[in-house]
N, C-alpha and C positions, 0 to 999 in steps of 0.2 A: 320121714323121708329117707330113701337107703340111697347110703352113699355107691359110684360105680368107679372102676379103677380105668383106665387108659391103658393098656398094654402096647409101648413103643419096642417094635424088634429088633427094627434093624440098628443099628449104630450109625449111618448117614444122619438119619433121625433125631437120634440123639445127641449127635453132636451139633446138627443146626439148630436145636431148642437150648441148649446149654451157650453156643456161639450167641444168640436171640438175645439170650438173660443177662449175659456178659455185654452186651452193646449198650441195654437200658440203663445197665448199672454203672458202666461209663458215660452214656449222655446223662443220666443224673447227675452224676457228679458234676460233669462239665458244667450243666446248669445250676447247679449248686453254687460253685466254683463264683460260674459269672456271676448270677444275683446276689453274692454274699460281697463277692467286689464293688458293685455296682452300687448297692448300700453302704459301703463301707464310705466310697468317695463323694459320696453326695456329703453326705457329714466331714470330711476331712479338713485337719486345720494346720495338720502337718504336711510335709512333702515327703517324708518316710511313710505317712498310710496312703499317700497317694501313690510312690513308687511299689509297696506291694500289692495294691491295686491293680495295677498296669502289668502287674507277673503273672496276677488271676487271673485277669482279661485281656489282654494284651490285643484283641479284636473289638471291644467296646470303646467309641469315641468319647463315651464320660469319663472313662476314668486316663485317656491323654489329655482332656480339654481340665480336669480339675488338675491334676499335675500341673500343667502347664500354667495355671493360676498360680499356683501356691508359686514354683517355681520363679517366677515374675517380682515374687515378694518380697524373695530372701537378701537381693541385692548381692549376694556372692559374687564372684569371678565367675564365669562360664557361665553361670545359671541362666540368666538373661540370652543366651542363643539354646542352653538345653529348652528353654519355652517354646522358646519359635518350632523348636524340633516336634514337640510335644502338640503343638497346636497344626503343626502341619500335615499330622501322624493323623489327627481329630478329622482334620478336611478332609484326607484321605478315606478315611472310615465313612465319613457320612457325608460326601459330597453335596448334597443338596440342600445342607440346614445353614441358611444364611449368619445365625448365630455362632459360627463358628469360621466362615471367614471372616466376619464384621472382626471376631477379637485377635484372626491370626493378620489380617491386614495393621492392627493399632501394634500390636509387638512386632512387626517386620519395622515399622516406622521408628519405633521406640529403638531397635535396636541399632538404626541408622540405614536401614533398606527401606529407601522413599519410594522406590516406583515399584519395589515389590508390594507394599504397603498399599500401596495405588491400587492395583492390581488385583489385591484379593478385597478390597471392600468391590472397587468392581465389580467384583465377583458376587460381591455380597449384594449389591445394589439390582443385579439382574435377576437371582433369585427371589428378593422382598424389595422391588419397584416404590413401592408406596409406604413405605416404612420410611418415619422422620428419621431415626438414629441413624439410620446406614446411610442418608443425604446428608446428615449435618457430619457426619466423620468424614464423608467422601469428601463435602466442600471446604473442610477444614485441613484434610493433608492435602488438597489441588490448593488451598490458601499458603499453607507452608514452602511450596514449591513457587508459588509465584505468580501461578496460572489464577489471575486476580477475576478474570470477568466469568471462566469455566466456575473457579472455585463458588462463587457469588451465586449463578445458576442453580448451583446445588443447594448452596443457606436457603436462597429462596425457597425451593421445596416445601425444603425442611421444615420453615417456616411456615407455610401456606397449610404443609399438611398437621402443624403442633405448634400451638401458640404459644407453649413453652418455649421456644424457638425463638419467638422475636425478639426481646429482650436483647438476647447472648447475639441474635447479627446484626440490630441496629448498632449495638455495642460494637461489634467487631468492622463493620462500614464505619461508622464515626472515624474508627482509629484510619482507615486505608483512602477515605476520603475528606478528612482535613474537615471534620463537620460540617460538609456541605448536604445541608438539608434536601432539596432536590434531588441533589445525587442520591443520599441514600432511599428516596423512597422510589425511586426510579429502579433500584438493584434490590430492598429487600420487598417491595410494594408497594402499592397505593390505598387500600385495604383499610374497612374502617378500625380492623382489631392495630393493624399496625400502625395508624395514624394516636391512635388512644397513648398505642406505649411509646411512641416517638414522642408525642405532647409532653411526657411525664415524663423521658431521658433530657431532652431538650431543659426542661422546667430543674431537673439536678443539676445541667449545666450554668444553670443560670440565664438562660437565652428565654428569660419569658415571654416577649413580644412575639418571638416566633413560635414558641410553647404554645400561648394563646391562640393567634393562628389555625394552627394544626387542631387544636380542640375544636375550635369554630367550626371547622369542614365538616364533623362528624352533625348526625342528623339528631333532631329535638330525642327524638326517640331512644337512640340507642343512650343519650349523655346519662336519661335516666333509671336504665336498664342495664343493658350489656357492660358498659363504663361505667357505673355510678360512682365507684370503691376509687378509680383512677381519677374523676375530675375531681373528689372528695378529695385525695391526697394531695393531688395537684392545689388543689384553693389554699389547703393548709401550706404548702409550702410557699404560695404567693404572700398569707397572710404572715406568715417569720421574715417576708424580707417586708414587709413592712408598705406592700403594695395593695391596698385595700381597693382600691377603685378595681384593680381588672380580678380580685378575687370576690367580690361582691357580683361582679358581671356573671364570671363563671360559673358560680355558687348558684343562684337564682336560680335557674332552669334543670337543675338535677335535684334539688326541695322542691315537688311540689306540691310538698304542705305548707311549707313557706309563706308567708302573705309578701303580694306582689305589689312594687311602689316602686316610683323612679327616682334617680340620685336624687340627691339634697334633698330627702322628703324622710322625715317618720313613719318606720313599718307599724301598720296597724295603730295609729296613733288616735283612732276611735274607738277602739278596741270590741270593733266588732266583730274581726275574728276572734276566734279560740286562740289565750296564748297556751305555750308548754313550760310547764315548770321543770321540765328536764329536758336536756340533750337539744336546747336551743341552740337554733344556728347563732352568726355573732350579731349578724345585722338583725336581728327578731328583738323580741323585749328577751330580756335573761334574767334568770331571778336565782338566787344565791342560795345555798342549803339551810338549812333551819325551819325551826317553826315560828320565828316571830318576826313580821309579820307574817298574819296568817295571808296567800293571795288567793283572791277569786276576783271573779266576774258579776257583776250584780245590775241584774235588769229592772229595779225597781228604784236605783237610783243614778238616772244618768240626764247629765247636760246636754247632750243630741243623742241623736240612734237610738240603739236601743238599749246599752247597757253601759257600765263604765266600769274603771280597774277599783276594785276595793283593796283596802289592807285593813287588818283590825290588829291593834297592840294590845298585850297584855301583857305585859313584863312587871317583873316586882323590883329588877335591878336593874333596868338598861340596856344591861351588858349583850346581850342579846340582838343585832340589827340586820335582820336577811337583807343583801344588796339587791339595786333591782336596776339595772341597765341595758342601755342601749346603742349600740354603734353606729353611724350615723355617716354617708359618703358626702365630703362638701369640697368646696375647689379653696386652693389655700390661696391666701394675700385678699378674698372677698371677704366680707361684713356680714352676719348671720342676726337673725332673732328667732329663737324658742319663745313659742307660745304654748300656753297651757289651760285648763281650767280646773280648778279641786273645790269640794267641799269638805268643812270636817269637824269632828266632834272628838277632841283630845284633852287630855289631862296628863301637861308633862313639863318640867320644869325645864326642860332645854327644846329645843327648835330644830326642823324637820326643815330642808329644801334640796330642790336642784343643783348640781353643779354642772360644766364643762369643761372636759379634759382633752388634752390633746394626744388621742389614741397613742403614737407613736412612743411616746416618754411617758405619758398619765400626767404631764403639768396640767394645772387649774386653768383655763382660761377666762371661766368667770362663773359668778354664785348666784343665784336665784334668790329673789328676796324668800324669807323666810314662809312657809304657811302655816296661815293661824290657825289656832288651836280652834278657833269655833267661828266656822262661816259659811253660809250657804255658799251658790257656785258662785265660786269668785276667779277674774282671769289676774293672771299671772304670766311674766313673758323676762327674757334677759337677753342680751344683746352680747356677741362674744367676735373676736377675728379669729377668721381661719388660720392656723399655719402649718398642715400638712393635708392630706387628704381625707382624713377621717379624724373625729370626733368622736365621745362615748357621753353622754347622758347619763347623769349616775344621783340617783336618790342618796342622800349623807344624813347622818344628824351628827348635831355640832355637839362638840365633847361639853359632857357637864360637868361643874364646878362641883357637884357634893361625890362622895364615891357611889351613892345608892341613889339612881336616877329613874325610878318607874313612868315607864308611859303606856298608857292605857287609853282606848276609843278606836275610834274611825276617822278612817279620812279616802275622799274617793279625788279621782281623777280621770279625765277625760279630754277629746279632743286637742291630742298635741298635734305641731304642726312649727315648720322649719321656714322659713324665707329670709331670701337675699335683702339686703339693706342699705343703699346710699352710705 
């Protein structure tokens, strides 16, 4: 291909292609200038790459909006109003990006200018409406000022529109309403997210009767669902104070795999549900780590229904006893008897029974006579007083005299069962 030449004559010419080449090479640069600024401040962790930032672009709102970060940091003398300056410089630039009044309104505040503070989240609230951050800053400095029912208006939002929200304004109504429950569900909600985490602030306070309450309102549906994690938390903290009857309540209806029975009764005490050898709830059968006994389920030898609880030993030492219990809701100052039936086929020089504890302390309230080492189904029953609310059902063997105590066989059981007693 042959090259051709351009012959420019006149000099006007010439000099407006040369003027042309000289513009490019200066808006290059400029944009050089800026983009190499603009990089520089996003990474900066100083206030010196942030002030020669601000000398390359000195028309880019990022690098006054990091400035004025950093600036914010130092805690120096004056630094703290060069921010505000810096963040004011940013809004100026970029009028309409919410996220830059949201930060120049929180340093107007910081720095002691509350109604300017006001003013530019204002600002920031008209532009992003529906943004939680900019309701819960707003409701937070109208809090700080005083303006308690405006301020409130805004958490709510806040709230409504980010359940990360609730929490921090149930918190913050507790504190300006004297824990008045009502109150606050009337200022941050009625709502079943909000009801969940008011149940579980309530239940920190220690106010479980009203805890409980609050949980009640919420529907079958969501306890098991939406809430599960919350009324989970909640029971566990019912059962540390030692209140087993309303954590049994609670507990029931968000397991349901749980097997279902009314107070003073044994779960599954036919054992014709499926038990869980792990991550048993407390009221369920619970069975202790190990391998010995072995536990299952065995359909081929049972006293009713259709199958009953086996355990098989085979221990060379003893030393070995997986616990196998149960917790149990009874009303205190009444007269109880555990009833039982077992078979069994053992070879062991010490003895195998029931006892009753009383949940709260783990005192003995009473032993079950021993089972024999060889007997078809045979009933067994013990007789104990209530004196707390809950009881615990705990399979023992009694210490043996020699150090080497093997037991070895079978032994089944079935159809337990709880009743009042004269």
């Amino acid at each position: 291909m042959s090259l051709k030449s351009i012959r420019i004559e006149t000099v006007p010419a010439r000099i407006g292609i040369i003027g042309a080449m000289l513009l490019s090479l200066a808006g290059g640069y400029i944009f050089a200038k800026w983009c190499f600024a603009n990089a520089a401040v996003v990474r900066a962790e100083y206030k010196e790459i942030a002030d020669l930032a601000v000398d390359l672009a000195p028309s880019d709102p990022q690098t006054h909006f990091t400035s004025a970060i950093l600036l914010e940091k130092t805690f120096l003398p004056g630094d703290l109003e060069k921010s505000v300056a810096e963040y004011e410089r940013a809004t100026s630039l970029a009028p309409n990006n919410y996220v830059l009044w949201l930060a120049l309104g929180r340093a107007r505040e910081r720095s002691g200018d509350a109604e300017g503070g006001e003013k530019a989240v204002r600002r920031a609230a008209e532009l992003a409406p529906n943004y939680a951050q900019v309701r819960w800053t707003l409701g937070n400095i109208l809090l700080r000022q005083g303006k308690i029912d405006e301020a409130f208006a805004e958490i709510r939002q806040a709230a409504q529109a980010d359940p990360n929200f609730i929490n921090p304004a149930i918190s913050s109504a507790w504190q300006f309403f004297d824990g008045d429950t009502r109150r606050i569900k009337q200022i941050v909600g009625d709502s079943a997210a909000v009801n969940a985490s008011l149940a579980s602030f309530l239940a920190g306070q220690k106010r479980f009767d009203e805890a409980i309450e609050v949980w009640n309102s919420l529907s079958a549906e969501s306890k098991q669902t939406d809430f599960k994690q919350i009324g989970e938390q909640l029971s566990q903290q019912l059962l540390a104070e030692k209140k087993y009857r309303a954590a049994r309540q609670l507990s029931e209806p968000i397991v349901d795999s749980a097997p279902k029975t009314d107070i003073e009764q044994i779960a599954n005490g036919n054992f014709e549900t499926d038990v869980r050898t792990e991550k048993a709830g407390i009221f369920e059968w619970q069975f202790g780590g190990g391998n010995h006994p072995q536990i299952g389920l065995d359909n081929q030898q049972k006293r009713g229904g259709e199958r009953s609880l086996l355990l098989i030993f085979n221990s060379d030492n003893g030393k070995e006893f997986r616990q196998i219990s149960q917790t149990v809701i009874v009303e205190p100052g009444k007269k109880y008897q555990l009833s039982f039936f077992y078979k069994s086929d053992l070879k062991t020089p010490t003895t195998v029974r029931w006892e009753i504890l009383n949940t709260p302390d783990g005192k003995i309230l009473a032993t079950a006579p021993a089972i024999g080492t060889q007997a078809d189904w045979t009933a067994a029953s013990v007789s104990f007083n209530a004196v707390a609310e809950a009881v615990t059902i705990r399979l023992v063997r009694d210490n043996c005299k020699s150090p080497i105590c093997p037991i070895s066989g079978k032994v089944w059981f079935d159809d337990f069962s709880l009743s009042k007693t004269n």
